[in-house]
N, CA, C and O atoms as CSV, one atom per row, in Angstrom:
chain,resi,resn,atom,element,x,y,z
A,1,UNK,N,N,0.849,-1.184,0.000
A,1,UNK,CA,C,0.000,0.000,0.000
A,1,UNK,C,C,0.891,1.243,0.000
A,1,UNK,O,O,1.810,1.364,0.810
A,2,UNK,N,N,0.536,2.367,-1.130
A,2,UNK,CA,C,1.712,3.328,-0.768
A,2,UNK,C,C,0.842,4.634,0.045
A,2,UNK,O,O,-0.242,4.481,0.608
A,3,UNK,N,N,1.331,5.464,-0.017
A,3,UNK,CA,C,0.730,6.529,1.309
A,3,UNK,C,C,-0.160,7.640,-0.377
A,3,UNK,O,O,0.093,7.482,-1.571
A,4,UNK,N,N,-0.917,8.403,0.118
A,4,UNK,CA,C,-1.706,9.185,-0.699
A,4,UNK,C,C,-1.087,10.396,-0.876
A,4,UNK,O,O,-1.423,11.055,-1.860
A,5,UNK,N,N,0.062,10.988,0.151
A,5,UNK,CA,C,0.372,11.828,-0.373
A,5,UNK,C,C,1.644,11.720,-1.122
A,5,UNK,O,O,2.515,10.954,-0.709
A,6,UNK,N,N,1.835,12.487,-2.279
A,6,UNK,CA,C,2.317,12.626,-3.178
A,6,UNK,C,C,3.348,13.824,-3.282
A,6,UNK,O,O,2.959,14.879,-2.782
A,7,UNK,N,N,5.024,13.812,-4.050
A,7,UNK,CA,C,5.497,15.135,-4.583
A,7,UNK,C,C,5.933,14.554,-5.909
A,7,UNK,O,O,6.860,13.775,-6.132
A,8,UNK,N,N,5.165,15.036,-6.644
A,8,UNK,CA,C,6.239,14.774,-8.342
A,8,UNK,C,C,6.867,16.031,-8.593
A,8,UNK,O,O,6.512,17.148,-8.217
A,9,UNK,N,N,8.117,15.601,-9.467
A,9,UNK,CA,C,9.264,16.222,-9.574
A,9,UNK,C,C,9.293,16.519,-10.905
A,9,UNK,O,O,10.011,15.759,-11.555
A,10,UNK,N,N,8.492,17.775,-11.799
A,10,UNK,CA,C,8.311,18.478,-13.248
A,10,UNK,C,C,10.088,19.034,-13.409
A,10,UNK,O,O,10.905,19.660,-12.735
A,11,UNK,N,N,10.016,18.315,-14.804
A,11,UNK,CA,C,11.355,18.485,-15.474
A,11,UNK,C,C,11.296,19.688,-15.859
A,11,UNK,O,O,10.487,20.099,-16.691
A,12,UNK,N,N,12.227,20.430,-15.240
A,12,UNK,CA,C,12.576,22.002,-15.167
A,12,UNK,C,C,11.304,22.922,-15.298
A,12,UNK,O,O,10.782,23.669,-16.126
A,13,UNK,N,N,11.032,22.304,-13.628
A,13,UNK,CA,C,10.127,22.966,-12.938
A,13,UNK,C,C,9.846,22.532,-11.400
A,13,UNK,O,O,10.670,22.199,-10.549
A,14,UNK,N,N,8.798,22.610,-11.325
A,14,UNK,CA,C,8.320,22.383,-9.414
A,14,UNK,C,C,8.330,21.146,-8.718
A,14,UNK,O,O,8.759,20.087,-9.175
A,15,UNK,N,N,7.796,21.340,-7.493
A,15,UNK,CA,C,7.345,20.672,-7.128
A,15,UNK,C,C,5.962,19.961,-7.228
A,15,UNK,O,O,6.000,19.778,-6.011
A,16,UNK,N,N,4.759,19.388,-7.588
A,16,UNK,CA,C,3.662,19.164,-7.624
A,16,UNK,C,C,3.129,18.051,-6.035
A,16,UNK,O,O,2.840,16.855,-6.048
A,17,UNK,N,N,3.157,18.862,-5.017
A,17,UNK,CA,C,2.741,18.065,-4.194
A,17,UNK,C,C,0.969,17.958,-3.985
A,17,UNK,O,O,0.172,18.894,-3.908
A,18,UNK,N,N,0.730,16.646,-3.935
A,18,UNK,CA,C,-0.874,16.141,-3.426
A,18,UNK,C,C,-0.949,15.391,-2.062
A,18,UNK,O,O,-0.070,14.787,-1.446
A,19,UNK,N,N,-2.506,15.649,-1.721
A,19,UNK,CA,C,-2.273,14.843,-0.844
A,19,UNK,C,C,-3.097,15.761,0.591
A,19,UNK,O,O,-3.836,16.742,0.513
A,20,UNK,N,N,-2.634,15.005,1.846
A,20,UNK,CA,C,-3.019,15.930,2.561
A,20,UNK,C,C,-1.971,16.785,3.080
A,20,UNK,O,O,-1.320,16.377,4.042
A,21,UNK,N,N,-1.634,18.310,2.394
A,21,UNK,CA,C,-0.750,19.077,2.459
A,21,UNK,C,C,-0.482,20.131,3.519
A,21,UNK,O,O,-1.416,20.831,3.911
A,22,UNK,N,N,0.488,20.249,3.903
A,22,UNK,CA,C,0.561,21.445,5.039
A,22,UNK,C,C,2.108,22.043,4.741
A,22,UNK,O,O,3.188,21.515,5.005
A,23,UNK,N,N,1.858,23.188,4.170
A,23,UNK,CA,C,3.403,24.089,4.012
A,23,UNK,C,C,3.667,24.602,5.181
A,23,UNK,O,O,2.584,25.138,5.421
A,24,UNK,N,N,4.733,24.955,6.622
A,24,UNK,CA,C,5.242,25.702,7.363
A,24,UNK,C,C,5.981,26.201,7.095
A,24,UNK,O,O,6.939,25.639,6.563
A,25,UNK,N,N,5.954,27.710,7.338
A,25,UNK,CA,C,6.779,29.187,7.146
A,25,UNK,C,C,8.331,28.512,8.367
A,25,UNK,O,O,8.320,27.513,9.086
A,26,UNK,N,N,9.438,29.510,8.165
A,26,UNK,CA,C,10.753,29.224,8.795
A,26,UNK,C,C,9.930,29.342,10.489
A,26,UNK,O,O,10.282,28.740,11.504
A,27,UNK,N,N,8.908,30.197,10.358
A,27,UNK,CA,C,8.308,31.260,11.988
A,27,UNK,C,C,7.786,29.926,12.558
A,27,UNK,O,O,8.000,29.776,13.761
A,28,UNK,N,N,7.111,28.883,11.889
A,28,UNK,CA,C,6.347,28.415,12.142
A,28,UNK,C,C,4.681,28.415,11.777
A,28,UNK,O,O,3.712,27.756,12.154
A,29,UNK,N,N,4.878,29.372,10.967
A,29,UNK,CA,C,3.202,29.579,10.993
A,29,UNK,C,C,2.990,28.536,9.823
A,29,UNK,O,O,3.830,27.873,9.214
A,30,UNK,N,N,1.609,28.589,9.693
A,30,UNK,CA,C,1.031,27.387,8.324
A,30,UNK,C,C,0.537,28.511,7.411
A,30,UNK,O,O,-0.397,29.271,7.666
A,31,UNK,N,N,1.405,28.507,6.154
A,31,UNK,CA,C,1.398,29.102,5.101
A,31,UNK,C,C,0.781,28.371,4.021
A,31,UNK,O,O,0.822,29.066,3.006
A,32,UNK,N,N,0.127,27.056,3.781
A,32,UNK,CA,C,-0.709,26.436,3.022
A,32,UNK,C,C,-1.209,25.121,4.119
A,32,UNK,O,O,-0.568,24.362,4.847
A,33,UNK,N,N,-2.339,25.249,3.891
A,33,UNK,CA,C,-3.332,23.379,3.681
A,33,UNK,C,C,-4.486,23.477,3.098
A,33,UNK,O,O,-5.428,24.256,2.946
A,34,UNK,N,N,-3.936,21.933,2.683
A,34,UNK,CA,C,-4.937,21.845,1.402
A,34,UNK,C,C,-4.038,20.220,0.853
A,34,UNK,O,O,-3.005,19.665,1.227
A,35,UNK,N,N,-4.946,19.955,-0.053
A,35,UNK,CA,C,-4.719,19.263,-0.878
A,35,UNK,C,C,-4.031,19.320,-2.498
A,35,UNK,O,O,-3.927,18.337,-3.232
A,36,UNK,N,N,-3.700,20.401,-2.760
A,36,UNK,CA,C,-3.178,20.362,-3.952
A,36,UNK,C,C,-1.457,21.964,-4.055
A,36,UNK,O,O,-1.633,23.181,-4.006
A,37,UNK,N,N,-0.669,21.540,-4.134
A,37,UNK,CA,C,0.233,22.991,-3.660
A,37,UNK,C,C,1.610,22.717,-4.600
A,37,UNK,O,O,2.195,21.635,-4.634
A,38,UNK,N,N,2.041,24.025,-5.419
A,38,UNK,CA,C,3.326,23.587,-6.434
A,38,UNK,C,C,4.200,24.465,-5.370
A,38,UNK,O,O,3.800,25.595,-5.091
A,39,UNK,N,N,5.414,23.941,-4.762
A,39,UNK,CA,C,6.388,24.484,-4.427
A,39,UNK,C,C,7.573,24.320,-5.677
A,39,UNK,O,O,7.908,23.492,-6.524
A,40,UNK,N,N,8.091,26.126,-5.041
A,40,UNK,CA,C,9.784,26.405,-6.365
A,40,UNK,C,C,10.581,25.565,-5.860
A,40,UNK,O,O,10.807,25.532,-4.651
A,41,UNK,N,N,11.099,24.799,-6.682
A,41,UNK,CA,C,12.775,23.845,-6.984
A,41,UNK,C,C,13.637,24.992,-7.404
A,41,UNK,O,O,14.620,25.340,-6.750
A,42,UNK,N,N,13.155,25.718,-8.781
A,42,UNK,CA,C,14.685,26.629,-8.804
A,42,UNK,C,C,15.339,27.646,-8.176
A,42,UNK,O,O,16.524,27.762,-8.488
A,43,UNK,N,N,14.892,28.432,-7.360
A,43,UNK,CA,C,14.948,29.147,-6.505
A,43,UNK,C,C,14.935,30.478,-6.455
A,43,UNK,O,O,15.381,31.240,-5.598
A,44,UNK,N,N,14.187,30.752,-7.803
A,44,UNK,CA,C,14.000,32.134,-8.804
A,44,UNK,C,C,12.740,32.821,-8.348
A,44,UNK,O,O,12.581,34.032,-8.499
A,45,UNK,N,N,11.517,31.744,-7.582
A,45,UNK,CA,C,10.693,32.249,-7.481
A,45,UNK,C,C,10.485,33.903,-6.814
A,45,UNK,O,O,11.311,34.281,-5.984
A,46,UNK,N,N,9.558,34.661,-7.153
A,46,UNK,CA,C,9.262,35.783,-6.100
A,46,UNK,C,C,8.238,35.671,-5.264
A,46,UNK,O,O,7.859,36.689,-4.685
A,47,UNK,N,N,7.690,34.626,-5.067
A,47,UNK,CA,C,6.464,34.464,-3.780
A,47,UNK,C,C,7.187,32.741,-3.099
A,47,UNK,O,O,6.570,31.764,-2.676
A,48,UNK,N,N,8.534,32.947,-3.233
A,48,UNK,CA,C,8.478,31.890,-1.801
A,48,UNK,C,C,8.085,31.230,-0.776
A,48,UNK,O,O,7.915,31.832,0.284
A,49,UNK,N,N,7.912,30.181,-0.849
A,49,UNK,CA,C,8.064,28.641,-1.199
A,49,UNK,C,C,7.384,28.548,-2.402
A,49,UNK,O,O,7.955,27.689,-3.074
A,50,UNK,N,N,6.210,29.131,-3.147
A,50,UNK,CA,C,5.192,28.888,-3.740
A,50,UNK,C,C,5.866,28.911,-4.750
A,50,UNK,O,O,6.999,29.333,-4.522
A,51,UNK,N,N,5.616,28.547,-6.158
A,51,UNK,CA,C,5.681,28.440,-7.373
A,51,UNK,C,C,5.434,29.457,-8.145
A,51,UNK,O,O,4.309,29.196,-8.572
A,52,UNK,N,N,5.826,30.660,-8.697
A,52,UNK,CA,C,5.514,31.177,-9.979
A,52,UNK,C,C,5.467,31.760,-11.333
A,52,UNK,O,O,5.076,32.807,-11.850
A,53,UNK,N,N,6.158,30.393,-11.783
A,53,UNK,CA,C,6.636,29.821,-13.028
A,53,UNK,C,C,7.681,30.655,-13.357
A,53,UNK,O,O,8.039,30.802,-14.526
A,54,UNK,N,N,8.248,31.264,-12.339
A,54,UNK,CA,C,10.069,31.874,-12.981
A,54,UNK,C,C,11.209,30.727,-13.790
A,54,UNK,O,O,12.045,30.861,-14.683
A,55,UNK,N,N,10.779,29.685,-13.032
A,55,UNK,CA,C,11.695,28.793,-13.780
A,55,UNK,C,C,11.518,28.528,-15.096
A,55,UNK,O,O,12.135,27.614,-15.643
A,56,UNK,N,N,10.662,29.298,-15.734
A,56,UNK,CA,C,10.637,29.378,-17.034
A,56,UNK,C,C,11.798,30.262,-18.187
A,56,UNK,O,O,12.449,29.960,-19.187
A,57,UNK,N,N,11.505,31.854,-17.092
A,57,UNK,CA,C,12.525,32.817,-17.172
A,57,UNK,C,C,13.752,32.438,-16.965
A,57,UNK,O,O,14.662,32.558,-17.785
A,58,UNK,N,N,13.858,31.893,-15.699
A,58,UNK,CA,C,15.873,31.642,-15.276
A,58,UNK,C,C,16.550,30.851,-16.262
A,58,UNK,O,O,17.638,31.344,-16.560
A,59,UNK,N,N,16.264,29.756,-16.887
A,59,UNK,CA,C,16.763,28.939,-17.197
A,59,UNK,C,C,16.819,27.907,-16.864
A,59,UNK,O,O,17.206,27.030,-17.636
A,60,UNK,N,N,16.398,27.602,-15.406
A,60,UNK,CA,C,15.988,26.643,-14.742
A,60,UNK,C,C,16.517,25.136,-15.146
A,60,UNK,O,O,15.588,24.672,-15.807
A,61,UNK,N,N,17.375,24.327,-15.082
A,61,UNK,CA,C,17.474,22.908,-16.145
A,61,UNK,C,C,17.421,21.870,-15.097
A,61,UNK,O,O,18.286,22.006,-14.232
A,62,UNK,N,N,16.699,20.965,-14.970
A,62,UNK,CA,C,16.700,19.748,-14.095
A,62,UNK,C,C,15.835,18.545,-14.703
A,62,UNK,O,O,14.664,18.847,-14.932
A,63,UNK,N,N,16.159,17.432,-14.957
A,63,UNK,CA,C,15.744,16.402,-15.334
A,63,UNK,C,C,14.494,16.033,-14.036
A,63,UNK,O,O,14.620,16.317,-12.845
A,64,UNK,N,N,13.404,15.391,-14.627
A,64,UNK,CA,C,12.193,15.183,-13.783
A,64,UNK,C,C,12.685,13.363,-13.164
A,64,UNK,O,O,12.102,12.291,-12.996
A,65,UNK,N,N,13.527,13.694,-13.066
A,65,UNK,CA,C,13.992,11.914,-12.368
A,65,UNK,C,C,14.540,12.017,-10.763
A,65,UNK,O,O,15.359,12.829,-10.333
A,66,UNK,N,N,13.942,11.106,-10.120
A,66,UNK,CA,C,14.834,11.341,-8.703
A,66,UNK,C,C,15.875,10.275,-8.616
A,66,UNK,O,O,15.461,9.161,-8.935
A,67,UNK,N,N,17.253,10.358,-8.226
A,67,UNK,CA,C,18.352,9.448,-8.174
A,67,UNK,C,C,18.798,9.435,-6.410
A,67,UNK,O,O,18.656,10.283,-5.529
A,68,UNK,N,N,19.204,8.485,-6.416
A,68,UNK,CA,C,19.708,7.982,-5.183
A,68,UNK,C,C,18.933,7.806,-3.935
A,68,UNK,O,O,19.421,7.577,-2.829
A,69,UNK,N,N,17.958,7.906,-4.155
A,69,UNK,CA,C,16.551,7.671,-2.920
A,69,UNK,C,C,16.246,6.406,-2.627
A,69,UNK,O,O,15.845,5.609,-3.475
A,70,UNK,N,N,16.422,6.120,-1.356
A,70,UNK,CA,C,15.489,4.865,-1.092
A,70,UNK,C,C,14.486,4.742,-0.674
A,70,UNK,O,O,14.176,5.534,0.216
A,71,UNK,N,N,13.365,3.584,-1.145
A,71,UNK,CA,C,12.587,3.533,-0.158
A,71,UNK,C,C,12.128,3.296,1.270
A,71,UNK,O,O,12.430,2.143,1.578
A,72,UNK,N,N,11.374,4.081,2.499
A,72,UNK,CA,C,10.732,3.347,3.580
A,72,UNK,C,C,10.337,2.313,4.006
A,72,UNK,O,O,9.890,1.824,2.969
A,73,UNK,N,N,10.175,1.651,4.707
A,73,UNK,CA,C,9.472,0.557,5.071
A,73,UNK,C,C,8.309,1.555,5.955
A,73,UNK,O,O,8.540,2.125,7.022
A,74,UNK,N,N,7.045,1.578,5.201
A,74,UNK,CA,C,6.182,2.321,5.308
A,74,UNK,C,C,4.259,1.738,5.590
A,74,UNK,O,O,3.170,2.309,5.537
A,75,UNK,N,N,4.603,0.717,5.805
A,75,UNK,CA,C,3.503,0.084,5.208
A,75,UNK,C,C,2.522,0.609,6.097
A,75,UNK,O,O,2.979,0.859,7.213
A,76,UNK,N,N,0.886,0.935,5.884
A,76,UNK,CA,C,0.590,1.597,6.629
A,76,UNK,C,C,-0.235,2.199,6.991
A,76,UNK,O,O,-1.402,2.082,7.366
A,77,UNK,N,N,0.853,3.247,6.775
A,77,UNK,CA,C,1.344,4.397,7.499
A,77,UNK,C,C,0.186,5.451,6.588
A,77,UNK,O,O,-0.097,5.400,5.391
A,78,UNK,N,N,-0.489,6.677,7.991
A,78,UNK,CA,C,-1.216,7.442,7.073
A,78,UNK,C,C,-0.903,8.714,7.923
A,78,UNK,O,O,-0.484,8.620,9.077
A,79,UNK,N,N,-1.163,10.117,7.190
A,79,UNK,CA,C,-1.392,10.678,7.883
A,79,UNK,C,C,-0.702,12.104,6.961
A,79,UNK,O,O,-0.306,11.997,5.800
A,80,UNK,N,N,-0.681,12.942,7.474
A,80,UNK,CA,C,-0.534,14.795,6.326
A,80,UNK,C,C,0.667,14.919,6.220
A,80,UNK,O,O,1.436,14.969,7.180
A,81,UNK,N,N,1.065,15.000,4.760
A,81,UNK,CA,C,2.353,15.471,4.019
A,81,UNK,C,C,2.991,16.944,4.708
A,81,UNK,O,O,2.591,18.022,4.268
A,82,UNK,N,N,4.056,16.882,5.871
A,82,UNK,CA,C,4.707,18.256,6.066
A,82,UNK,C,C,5.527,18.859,5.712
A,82,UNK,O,O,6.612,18.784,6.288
A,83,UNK,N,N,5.366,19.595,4.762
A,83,UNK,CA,C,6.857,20.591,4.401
A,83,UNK,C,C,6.913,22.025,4.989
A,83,UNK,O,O,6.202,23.028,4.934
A,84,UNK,N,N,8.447,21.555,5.762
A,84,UNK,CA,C,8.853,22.704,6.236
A,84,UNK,C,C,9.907,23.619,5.817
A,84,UNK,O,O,10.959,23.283,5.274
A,85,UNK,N,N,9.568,24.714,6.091
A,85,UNK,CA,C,10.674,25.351,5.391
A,85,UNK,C,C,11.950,25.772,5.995
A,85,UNK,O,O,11.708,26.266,7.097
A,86,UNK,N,N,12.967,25.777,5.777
A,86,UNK,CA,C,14.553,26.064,6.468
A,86,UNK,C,C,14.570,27.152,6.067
A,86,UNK,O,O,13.907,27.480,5.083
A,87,UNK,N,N,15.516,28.181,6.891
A,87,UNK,CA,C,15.889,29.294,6.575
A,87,UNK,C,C,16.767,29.845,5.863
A,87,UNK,O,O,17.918,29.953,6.285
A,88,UNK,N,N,16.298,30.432,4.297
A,88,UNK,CA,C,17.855,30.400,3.247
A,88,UNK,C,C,17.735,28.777,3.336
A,88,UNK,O,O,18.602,28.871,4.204
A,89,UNK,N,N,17.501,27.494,3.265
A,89,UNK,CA,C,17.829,26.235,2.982
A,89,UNK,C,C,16.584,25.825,2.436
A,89,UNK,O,O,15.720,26.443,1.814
A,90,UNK,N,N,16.693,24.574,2.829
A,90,UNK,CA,C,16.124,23.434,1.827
A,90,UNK,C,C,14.268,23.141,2.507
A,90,UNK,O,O,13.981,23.714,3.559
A,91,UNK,N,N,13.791,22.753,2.202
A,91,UNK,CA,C,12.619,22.181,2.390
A,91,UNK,C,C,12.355,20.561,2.884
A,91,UNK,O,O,12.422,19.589,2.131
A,92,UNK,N,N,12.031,20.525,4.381
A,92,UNK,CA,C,11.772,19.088,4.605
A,92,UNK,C,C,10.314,18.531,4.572
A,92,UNK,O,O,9.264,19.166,4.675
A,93,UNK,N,N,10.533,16.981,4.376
A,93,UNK,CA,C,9.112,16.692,3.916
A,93,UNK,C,C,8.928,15.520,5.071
A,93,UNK,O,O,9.619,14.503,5.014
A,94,UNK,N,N,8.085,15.696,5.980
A,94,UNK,CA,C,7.930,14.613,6.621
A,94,UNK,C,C,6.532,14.223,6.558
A,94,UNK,O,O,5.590,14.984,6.334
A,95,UNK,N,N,6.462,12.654,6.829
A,95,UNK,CA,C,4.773,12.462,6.870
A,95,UNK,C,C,5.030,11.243,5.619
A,95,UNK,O,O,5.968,11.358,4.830
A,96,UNK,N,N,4.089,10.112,5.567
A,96,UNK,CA,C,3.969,9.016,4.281
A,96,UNK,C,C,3.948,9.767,2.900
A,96,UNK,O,O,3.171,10.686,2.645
A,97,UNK,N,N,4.701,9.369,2.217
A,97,UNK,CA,C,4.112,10.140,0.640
A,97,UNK,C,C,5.284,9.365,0.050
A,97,UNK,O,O,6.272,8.890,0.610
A,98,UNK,N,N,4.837,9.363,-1.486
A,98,UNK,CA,C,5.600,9.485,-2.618
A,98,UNK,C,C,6.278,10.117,-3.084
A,98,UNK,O,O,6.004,11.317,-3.103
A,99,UNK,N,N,7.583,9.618,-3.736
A,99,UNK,CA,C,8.053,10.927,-4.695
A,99,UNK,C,C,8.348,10.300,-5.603
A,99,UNK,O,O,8.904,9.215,-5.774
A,100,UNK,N,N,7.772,11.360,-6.457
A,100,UNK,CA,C,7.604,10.572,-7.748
A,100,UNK,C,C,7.914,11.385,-9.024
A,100,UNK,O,O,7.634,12.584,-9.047
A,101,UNK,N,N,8.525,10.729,-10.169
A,101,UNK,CA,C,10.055,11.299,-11.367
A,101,UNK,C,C,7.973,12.253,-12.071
A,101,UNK,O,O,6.799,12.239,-11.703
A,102,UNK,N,N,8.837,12.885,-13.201
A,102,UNK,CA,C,8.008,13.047,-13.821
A,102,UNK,C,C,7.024,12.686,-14.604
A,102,UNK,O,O,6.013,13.267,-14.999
A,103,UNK,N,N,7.663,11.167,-14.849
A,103,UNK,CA,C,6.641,10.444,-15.726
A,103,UNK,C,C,5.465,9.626,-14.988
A,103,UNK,O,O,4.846,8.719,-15.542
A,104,UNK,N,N,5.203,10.123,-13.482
A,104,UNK,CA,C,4.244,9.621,-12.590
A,104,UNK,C,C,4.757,8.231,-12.367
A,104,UNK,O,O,3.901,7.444,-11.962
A,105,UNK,N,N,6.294,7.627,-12.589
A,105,UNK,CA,C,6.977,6.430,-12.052
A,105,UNK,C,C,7.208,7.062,-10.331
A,105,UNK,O,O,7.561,8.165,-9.914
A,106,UNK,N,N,6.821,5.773,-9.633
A,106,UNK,CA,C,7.550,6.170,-8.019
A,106,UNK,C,C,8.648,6.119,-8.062
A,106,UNK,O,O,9.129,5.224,-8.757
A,107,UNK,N,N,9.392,6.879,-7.476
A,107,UNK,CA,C,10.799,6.789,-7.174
A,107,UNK,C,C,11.654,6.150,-6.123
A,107,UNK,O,O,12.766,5.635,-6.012
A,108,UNK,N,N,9.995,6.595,-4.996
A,108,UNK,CA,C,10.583,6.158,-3.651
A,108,UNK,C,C,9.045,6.414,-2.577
A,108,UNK,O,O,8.044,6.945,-3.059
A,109,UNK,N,N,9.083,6.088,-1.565
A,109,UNK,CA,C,8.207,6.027,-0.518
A,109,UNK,C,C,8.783,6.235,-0.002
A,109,UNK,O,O,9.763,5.490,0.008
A,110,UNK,N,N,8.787,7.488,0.994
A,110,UNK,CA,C,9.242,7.957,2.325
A,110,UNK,C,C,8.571,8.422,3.500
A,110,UNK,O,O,7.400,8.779,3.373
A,111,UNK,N,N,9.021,8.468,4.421
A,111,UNK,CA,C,9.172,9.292,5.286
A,111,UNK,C,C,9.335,10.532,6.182
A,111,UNK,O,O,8.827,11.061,7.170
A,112,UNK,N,N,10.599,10.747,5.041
A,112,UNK,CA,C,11.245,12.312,5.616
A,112,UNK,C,C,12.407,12.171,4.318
A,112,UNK,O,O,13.039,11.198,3.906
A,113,UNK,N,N,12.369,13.612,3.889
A,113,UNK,CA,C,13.134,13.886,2.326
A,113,UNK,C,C,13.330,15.075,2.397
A,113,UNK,O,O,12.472,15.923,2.645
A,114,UNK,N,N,15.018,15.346,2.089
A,114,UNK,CA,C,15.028,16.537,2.969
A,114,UNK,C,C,15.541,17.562,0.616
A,114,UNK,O,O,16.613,17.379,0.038
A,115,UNK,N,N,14.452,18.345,0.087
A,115,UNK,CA,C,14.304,18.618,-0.924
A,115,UNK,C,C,15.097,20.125,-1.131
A,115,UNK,O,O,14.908,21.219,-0.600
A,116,UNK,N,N,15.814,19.775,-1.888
A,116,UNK,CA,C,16.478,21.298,-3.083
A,116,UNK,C,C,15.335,22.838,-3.354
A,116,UNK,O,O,14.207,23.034,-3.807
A,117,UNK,N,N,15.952,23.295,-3.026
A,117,UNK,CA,C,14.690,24.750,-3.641
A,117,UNK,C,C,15.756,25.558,-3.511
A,117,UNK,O,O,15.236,26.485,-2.890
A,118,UNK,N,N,16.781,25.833,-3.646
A,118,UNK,CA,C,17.935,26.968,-4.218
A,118,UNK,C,C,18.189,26.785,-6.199
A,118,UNK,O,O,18.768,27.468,-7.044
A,119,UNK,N,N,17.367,25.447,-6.227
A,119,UNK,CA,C,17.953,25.287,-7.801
A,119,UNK,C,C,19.428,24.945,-8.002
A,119,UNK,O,O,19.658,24.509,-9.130
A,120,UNK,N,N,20.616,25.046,-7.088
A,120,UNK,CA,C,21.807,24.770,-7.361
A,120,UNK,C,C,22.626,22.919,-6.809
A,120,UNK,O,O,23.686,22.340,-7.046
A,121,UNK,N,N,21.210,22.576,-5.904
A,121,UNK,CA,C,22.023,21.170,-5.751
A,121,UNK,C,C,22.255,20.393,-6.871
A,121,UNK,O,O,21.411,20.329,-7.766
A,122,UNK,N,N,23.650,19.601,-6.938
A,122,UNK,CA,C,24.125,18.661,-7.840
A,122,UNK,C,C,23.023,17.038,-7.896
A,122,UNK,O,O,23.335,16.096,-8.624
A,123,UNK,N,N,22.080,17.023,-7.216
A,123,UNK,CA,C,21.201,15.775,-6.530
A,123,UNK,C,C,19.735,15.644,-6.256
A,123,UNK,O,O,19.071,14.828,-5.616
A,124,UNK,N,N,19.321,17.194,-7.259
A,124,UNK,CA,C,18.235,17.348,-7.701
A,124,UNK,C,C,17.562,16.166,-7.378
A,124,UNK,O,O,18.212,15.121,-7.354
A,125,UNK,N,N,16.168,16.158,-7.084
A,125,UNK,CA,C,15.808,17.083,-6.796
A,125,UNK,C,C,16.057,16.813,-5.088
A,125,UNK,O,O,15.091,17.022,-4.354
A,126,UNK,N,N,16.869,16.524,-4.707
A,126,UNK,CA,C,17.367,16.746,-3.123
A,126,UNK,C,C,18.603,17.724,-2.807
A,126,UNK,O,O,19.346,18.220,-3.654
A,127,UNK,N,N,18.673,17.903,-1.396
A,127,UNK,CA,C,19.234,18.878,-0.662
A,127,UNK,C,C,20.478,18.454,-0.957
A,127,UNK,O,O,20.513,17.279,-1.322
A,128,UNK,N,N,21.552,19.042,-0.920
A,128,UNK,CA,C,22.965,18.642,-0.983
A,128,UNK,C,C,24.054,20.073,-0.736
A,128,UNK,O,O,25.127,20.387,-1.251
A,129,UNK,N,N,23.208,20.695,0.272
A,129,UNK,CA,C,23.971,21.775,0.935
A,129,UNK,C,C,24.147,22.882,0.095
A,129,UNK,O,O,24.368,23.936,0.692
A,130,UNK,N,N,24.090,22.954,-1.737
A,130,UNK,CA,C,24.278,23.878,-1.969
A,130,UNK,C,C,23.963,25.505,-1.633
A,130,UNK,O,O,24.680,26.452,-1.955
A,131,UNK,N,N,22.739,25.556,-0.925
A,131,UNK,CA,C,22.278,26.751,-0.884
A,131,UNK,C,C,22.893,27.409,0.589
A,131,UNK,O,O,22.496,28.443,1.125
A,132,UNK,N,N,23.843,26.608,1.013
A,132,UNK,CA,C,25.085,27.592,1.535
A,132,UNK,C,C,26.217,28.061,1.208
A,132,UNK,O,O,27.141,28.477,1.906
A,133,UNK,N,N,26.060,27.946,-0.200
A,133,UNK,CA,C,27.543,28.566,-0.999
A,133,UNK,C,C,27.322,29.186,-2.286
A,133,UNK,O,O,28.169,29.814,-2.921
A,134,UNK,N,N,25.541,28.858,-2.793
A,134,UNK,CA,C,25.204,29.632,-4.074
A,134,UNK,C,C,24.639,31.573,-3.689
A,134,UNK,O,O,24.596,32.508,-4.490
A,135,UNK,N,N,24.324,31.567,-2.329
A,135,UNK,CA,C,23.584,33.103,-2.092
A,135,UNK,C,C,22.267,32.670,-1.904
A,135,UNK,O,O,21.425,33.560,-2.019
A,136,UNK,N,N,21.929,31.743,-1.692
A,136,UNK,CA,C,19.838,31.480,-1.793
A,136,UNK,C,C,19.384,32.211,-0.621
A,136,UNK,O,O,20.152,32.020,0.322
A,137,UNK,N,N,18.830,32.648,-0.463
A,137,UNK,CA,C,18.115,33.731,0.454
A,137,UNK,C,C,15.971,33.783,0.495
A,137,UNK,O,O,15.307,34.057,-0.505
A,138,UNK,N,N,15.645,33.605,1.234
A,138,UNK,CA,C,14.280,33.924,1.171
A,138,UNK,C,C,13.709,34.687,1.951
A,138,UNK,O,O,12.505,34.913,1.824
């Protein structure tokens, strides 16, 4: 059984998370819930965390595939997709969900996935520290 919530990973573009969703601000506050929410991967956006379609403008380049992820042992398991937001960093995702390449293939079932939104990690679409040495700022 896999979990309902969902993040697919649009080739040079967003995030597409479903599911039962909850975005948290760095403050803490809840800046989205809901069921349907595109968070920025490239890190161009001007309404941060949210999506709006700059990565069209920047140049944005990322293949819609996720590499090196494993799956959870998840079986289960239910309950609301959390992404939180780091400060100047990355976006964590805790809670059952999918992540899934662009072609709606799973990639992986997790847990906790700790996701890229500076646009500069080498490990797309995951965290890999860059956005302490590219300037990412929010």
């Amino acid at each position: 059984m896999s979990p309902d919530n969902r993040i697919k990973v649009r080739e040079n573009g967003p995030f597409l998370c479903t599911g039962e969703v909850e975005v948290i601000g760095v403050e803490g506050a809840t800046l989205y819930q809901g069921d349907n929410v595109v968070l920025c991967r490239c890190g161009a956006s001007s309404n941060k965390p949210f999506c709006d379609g700059s990565h069209r403008q920047s140049g944005f380049m990322a293949d819609g595939v996720v590499h090196g992820i494993a799956s959870d042992q998840l079986e289960g398991s239910v309950g609301p997709l959390i992404i939180t937001l780091r400060k100047d960093a990355m976006l964590i995702a805790t809670g059952p969900m999918e992540i899934a390449n662009a072609d709606n293939s799973v990639a992986a079932v997790r847990g906790k996935a700790a996701l890229c939104r500076c646009g500069h990690s080498a490990k797309k679409p995951l965290c890999d520290g860059s956005h302490k040495t590219c300037g990412f700022s929010d």
